[in-house]
ZAMI-919568 format. One record per residue (C-alpha): residue in one letter; x, y, z. Coordinates in steps of 0.05 Angstrom, whole numbers, padded with zeros to 5 digits, always signed. Layout:
% ZAMI-919568
(A (X Y Z))
...
END
This chain:
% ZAMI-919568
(X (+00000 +00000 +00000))
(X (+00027 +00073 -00032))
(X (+00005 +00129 +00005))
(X (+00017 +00202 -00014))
(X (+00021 +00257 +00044))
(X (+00070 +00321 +00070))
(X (+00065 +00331 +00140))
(X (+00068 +00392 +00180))
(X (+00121 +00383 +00226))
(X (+00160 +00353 +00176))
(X (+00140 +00387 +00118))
(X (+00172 +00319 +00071))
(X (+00131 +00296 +00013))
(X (+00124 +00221 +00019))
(X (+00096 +00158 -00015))
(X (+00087 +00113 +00040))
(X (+00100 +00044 +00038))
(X (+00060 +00021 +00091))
(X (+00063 -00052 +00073))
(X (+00139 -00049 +00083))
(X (+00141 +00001 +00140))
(X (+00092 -00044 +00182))
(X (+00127 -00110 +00159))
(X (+00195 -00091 +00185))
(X (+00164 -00057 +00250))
(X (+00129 -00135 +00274))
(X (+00188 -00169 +00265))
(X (+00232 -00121 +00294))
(X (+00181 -00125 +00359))
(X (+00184 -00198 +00352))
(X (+00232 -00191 +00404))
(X (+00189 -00156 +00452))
(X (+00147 -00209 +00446))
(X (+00209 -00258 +00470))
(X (+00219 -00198 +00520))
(X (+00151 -00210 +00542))
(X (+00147 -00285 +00545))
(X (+00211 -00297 +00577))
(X (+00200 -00239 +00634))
(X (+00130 -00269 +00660))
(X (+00128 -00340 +00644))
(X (+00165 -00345 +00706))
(X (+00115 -00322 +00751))
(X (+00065 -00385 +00730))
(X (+00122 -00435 +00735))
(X (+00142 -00409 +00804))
(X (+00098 -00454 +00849))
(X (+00121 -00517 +00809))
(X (+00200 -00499 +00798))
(X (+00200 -00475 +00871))
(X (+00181 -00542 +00899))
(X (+00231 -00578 +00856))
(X (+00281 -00544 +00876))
(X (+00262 -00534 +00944))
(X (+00262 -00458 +00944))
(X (+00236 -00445 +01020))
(X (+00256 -00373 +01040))
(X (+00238 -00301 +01021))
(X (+00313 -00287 +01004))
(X (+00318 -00350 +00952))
(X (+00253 -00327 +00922))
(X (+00272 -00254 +00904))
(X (+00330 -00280 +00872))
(X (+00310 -00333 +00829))
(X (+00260 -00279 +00803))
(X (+00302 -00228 +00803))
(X (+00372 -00259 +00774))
(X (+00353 -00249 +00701))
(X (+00350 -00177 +00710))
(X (+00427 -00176 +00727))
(X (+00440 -00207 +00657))
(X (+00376 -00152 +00632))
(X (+00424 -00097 +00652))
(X (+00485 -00125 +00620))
(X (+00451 -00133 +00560))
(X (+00428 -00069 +00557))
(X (+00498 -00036 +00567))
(X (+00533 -00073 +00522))
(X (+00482 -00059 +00467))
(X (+00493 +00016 +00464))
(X (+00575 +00002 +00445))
(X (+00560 -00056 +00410))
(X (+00499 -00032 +00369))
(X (+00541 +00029 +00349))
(X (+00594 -00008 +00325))
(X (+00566 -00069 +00286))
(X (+00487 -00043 +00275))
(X (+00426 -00055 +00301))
(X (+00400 -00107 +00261))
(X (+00473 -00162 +00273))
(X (+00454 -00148 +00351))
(X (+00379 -00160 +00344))
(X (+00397 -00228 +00309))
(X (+00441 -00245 +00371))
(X (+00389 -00229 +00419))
(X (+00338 -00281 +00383))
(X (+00390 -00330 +00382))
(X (+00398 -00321 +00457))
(X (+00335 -00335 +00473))
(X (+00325 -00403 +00427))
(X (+00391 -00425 +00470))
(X (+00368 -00396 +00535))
(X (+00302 -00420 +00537))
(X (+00324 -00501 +00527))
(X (+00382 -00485 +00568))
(X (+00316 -00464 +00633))
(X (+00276 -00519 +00608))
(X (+00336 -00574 +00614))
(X (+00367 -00550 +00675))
(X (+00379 -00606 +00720))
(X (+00399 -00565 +00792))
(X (+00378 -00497 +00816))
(X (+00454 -00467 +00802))
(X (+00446 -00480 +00735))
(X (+00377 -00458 +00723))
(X (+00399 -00394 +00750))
(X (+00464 -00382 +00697))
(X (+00418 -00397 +00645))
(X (+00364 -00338 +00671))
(X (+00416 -00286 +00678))
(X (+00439 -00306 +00604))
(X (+00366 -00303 +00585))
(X (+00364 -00233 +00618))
(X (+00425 -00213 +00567))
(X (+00375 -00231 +00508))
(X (+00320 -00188 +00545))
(X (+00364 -00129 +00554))
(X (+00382 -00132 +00483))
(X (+00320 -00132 +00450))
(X (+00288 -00081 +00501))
(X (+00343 -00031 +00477))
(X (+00341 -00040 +00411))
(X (+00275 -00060 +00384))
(X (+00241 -00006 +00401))
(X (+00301 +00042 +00377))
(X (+00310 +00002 +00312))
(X (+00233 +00019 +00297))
(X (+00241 +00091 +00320))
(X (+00294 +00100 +00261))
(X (+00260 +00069 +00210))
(X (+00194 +00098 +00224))
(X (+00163 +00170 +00196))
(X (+00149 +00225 +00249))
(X (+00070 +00221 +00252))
(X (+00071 +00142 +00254))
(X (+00134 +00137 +00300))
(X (+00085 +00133 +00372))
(X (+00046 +00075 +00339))
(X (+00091 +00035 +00304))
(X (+00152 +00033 +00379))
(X (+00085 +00019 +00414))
(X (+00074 -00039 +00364))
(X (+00136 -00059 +00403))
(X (+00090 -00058 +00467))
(X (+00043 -00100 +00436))
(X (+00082 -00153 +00426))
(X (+00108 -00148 +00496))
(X (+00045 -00159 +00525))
(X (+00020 -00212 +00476))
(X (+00083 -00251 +00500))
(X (+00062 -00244 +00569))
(X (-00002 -00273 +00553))
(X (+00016 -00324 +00512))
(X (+00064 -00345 +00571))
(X (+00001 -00333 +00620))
(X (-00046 -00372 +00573))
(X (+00008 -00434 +00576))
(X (+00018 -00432 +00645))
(X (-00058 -00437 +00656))
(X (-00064 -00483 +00608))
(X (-00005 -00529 +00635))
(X (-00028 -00523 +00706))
(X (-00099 -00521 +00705))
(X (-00115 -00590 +00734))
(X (-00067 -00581 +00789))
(X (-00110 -00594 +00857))
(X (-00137 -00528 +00897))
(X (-00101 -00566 +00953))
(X (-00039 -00602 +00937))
(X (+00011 -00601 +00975))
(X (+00094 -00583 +00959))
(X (+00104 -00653 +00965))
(X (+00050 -00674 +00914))
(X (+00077 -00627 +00871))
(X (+00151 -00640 +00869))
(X (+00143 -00715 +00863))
(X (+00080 -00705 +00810))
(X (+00088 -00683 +00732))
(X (+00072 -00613 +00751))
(X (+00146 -00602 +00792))
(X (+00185 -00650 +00748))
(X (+00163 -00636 +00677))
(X (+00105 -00580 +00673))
(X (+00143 -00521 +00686))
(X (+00210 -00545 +00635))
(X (+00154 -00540 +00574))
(X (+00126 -00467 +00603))
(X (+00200 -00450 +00590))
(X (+00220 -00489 +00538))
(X (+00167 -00475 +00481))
(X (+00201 -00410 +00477))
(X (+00243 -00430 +00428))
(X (+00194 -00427 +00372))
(X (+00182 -00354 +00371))
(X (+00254 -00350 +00386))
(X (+00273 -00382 +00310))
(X (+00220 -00336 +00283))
(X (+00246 -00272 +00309))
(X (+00324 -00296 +00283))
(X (+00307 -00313 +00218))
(X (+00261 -00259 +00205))
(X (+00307 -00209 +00218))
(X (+00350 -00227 +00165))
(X (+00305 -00200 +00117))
(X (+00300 -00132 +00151))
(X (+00341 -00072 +00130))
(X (+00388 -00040 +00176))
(X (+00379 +00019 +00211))
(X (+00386 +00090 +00157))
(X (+00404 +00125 +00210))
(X (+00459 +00081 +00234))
(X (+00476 +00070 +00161))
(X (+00489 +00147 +00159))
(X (+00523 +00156 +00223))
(X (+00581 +00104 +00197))
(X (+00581 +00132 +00124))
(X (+00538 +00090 +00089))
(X (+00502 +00150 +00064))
(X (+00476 +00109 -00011))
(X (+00447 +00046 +00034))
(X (+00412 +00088 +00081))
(X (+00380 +00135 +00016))
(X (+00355 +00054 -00004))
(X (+00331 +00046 +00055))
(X (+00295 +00108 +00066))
(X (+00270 +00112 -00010))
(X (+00231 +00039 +00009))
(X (+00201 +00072 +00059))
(X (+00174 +00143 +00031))
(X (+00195 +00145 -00040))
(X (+00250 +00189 -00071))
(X (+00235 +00259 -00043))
(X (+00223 +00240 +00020))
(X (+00290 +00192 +00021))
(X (+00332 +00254 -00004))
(X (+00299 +00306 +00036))
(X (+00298 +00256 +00108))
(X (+00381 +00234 +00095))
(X (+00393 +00315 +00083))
(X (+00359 +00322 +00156))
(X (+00396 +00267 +00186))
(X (+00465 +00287 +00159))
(X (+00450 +00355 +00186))
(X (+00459 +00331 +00253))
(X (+00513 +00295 +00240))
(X (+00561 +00351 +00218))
(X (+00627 +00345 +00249))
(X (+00603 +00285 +00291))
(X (+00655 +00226 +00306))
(X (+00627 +00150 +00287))
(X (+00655 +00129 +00365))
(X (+00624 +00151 +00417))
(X (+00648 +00155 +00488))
(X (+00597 +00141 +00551))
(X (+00638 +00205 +00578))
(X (+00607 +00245 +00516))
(X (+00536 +00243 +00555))
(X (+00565 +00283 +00608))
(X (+00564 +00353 +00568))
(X (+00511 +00392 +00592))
(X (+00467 +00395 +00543))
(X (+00466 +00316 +00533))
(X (+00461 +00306 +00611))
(X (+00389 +00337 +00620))
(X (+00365 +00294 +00571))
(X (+00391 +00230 +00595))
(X (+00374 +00239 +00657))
(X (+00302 +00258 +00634))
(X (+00304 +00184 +00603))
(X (+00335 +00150 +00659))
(X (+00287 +00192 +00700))
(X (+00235 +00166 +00659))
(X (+00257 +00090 +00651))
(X (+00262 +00082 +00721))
(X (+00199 +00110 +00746))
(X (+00165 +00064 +00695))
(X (+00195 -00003 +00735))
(X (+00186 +00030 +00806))
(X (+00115 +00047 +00793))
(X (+00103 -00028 +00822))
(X (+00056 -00050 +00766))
(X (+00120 -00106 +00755))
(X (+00111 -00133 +00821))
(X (+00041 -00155 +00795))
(X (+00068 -00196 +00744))
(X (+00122 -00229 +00774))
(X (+00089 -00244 +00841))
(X (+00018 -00253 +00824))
(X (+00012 -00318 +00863))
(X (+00033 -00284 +00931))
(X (-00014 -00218 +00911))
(X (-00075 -00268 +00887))
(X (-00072 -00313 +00945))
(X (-00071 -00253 +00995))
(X (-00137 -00231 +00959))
(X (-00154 -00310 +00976))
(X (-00156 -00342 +00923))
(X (-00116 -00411 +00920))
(X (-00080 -00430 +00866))
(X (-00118 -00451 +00805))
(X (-00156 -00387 +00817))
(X (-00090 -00359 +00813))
(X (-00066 -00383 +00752))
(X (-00137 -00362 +00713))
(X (-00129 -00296 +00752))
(X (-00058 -00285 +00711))
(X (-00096 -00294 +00645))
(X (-00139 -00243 +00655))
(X (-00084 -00196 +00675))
(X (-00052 -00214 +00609))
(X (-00120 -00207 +00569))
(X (-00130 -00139 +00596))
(X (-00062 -00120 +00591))
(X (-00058 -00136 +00511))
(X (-00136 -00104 +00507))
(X (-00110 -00036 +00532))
(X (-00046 -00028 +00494))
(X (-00093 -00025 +00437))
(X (-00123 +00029 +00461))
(X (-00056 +00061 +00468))
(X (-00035 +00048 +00397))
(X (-00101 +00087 +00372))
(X (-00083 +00141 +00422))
(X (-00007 +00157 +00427))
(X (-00004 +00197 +00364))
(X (-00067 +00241 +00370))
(X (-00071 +00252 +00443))
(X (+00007 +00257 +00443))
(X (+00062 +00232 +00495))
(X (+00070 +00273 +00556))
(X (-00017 +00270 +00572))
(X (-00018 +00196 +00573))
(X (+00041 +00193 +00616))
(X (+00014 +00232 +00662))
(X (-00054 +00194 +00668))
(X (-00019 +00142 +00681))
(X (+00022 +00162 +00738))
(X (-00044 +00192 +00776))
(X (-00080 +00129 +00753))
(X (-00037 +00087 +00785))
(X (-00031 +00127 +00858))
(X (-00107 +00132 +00858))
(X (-00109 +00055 +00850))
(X (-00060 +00029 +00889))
(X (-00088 +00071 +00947))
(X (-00151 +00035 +00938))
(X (-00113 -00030 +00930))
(X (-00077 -00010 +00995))
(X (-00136 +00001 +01038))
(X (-00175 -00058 +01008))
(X (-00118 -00107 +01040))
(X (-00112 -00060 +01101))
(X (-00196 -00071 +01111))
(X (-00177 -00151 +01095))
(X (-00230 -00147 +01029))
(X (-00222 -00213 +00985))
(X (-00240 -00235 +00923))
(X (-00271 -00201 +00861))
(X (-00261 -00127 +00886))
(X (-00186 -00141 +00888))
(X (-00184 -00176 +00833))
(X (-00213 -00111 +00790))
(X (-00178 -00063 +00827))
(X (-00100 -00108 +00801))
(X (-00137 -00106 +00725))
(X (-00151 -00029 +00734))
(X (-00078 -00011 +00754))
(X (-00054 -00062 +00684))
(X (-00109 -00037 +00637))
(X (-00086 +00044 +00665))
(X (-00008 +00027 +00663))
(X (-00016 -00011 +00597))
(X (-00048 +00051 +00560))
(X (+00001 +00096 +00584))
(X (+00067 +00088 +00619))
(X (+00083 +00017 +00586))
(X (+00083 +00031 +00513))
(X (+00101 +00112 +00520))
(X (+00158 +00102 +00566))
(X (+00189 +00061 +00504))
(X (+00164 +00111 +00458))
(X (+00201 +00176 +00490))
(X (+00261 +00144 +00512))
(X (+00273 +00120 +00434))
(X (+00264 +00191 +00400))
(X (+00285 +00238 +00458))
(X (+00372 +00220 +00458))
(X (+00405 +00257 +00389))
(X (+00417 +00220 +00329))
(X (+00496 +00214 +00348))
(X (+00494 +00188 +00419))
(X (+00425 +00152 +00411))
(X (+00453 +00085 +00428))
(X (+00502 +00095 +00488))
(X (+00442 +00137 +00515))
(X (+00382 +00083 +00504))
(X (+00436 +00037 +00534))
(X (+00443 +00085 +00598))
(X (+00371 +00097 +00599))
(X (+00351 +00018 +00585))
(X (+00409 -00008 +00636))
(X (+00371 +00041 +00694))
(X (+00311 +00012 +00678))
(X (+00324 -00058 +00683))
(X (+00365 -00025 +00755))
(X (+00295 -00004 +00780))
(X (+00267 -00069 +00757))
(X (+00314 -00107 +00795))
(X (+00313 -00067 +00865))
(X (+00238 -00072 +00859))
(X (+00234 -00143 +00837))
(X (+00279 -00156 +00897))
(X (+00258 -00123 +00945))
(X (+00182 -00140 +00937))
(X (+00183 -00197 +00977))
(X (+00214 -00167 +01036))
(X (+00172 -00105 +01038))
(X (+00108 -00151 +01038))
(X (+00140 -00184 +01098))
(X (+00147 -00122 +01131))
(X (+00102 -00080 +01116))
(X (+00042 -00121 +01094))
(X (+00015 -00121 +01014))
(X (-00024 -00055 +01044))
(X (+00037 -00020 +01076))
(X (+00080 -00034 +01005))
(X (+00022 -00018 +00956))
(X (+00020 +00050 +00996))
(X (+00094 +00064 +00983))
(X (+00077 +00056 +00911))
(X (+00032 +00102 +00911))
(X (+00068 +00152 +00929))
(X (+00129 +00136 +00875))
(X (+00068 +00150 +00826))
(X (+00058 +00223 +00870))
(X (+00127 +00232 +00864))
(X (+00133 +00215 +00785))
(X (+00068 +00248 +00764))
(X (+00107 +00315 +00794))
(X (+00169 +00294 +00751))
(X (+00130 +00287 +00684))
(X (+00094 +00351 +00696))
(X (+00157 +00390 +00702))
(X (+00199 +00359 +00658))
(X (+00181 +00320 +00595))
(X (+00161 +00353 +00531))
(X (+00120 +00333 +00480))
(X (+00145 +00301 +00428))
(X (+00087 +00273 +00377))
(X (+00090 +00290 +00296))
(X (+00156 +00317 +00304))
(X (+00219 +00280 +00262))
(X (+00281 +00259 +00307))
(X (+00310 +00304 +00288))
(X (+00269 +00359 +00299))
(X (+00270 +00338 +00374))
(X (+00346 +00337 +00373))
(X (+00351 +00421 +00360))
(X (+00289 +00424 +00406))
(X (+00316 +00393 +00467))
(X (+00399 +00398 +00443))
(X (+00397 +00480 +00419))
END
């Protein structure tokens, strides 16, 4: 499909390939589906993997759930240098192949040690593709589709996580309301129902790495390291030959006098700093506004609404249902209603609900007003601070430092992922699901603030129209 139109803010005549443009985008956010699948699968396997290998403490729990995000933030760092140097496309091929090996390597593990090396390599995979999916699509894309098509990205992320919730359900659904740890370790369910949760995996995994062979590479990278003719190809498949001449002219324009290597030290100048720390700022606040915890330690928030757990598992399902449900609404939204309003929805969304959720387990209520109140805060994050996060942190960095500064910004996140992933446990010891669904609630205070000040808007605007708004 061809489709003429000259946009305001960019003011480029273009004929549209959207056929192309949309083609490249899925399989590009192929890997946030892996993203997605690998991060929550392990929240439905946890009873069964737990009681094989005879996880019994608090401190043993938060790490087995939180290891992979060690390997998360390596991956992330290493893909800024690494994605500068060889491309984004050779590093999004590595990723998938990391998670094909990774996810047999979970599934096969015969001792707890081992199970947990081959997390924290699956993490490297995640961090990976978190970084550079959604940065690959923001370089390919045009201005007034860019919210849509990195939110794509989203999409995939959460149809992973259901996909991993449906399977989990489905794989554990005849489990007894009552079995016991015992019953469980010595029955199929702890020795060989949670190694196929992990281990199917690999299918979507050899989709994602040999689609992406028949992806372009970035244009913009292309330019950055002289490759000026392949990234006027690239561009001209995209919009046609006006807008592929007029689009490289922008890009170069940025790049004038601008070094192919580039130094983590070079986001210290001033002018670079504010905006990374407006990213990090951002990134972080996405993972400590607690919506994360849900995912990843559903059974312990479900069962302290009272449910047991094959209630528990169908519970997840619907989290992941309603999840996928409202990132559609977020892909109709992002590029009319713009970044910086749904961001800050969110953020008061999700302190308005998490005080409710607070005083519900403070008053001891059970059951189905719980239960709406955990799909409120995913349906409010999910249309807002999930997919726009991803969006602003991919368009906001300049053309020349974009990837050490997505790998700053993506390494904090996956940070505040881990200190909240870890420390979730703990809290709900001591202070009680009420007391720590509080503190949330005030991060969300606290980041609502931070929005208002700081972040711009950014829709219908080209990168590098951003990059003289923010840089000069």
């Amino acid at each position: 499909m061809i489709t003429t139109t000259q946009t305001q803010s960019s003011n480029l005549k273009a004929e549209y390939q959207f056929g192309y443009i949309w083609l490249i985008s899925i399989v590009a956010a192929l890997g946030g589906l892996l993203f997605g699948y690998d991060w929550v699968v392990i929240g439905g396997a946890k009873p069964f993997f737990e009681s094989y290998f005879q996880i019994t403490n608090a401190a043993q729990s938060g790490w087995v759930n939180s290891c992979a995000l060690i390997g998360c933030l390596v991956g992330a760092l290493i893909a800024g240098g690494l994605s500068d140097k060889f491309g984004r496309k050779r590093l999004l091929i590595l990723s998938a192949f990391l998670f094909a090996i990774t996810s047999l390597g979970n599934a096969l593990a015969p001792n707890f040690t081992i199970f947990v090396a081959w997390r924290m390599l699956g993490g490297v995979a995640i961090g990976l593709a978190s970084n550079l999916s959604p940065m690959y699509i923001a370089e390919i894309a045009p201005a007034q589709m860019r919210g849509k098509l990195v939110s794509i990205n989203q999409l995939t992320v959460v149809i992973g996580i259901l996909l991993a919730q449906i399977i989990n359900w489905a794989l554990g659904r005849h489990l007894p309301a009552l079995a016991s740890d015992e019953y469980i370790r010595n029955s199929w369910y702890g020795q060989t129902c949670w190694r196929w949760m992990f281990g199917l995996t690999a299918i979507p995994s050899l989709l994602f790495f040999f689609g992406m062979f028949a992806v372009p590479e970035s244009p913009r990278w292309l330019a950055k390291n002289g490759k000026s003719e392949q990234a006027r190809g690239i561009l001209e498949n995209v919009g046609g030959r006006e807008y592929s001449q007029a689009a490289l002219t922008d890009i170069q324009a940025t790049l004038v006098n601008e070094v192919e290597k580039v130094n983590f030290g070079d986001l210290l100048e001033p002018k670079l700093l504010k905006i990374l720390l407006l990213g990090v700022g951002l990134a972080v606040f996405q993972q400590w506004c607690g919506i994360n915890v849900i995912f990843n330690y559903a059974q312990e928030i479900f069962r302290s609404a009272g449910y047991d757990i094959s209630d528990v598992l169908k519970n997840i399902a619907w989290t992941g249902s309603v999840n996928m449900a409202f990132t559609f609404v977020a892909l109709g939204v992002v590029d009319r209603s713009g970044r910086r309003p749904l961001m800050l929805f969110g953020a008061a969304g999700l302190a308005i609900i998490y005080t409710a959720m607070a005083w519900g387990y403070h008053a001891h209520v059970q059951g189905l007003p719980m239960l709406l109140l955990v799909l409120a805060a995913i349906g409010c994050y999910a249309m807002s601070l999930a997919p726009v996060t991803w969006v602003v942190i991919s368009e906001i960095f300049p053309n020349r430092i974009r990837g050490a500064a997505m790998a700053v910004a993506v390494a904090a996140l996956w940070a505040g992922c881990f200190t909240l992933t870890d420390t979730f446990p703990r809290l709900n010891a001591a202070l009680g699901a009420a007391g720590t669904f509080a503190l949330y609630a005030i991060i969300c205070v606290i980041g609502f603030i931070f929005i208002l000040l700081k972040l711009p808007e950014t829709k219908n605007k080209t990168l590098e129209q951003i990059e003289r708004e923010l840089v000069d």
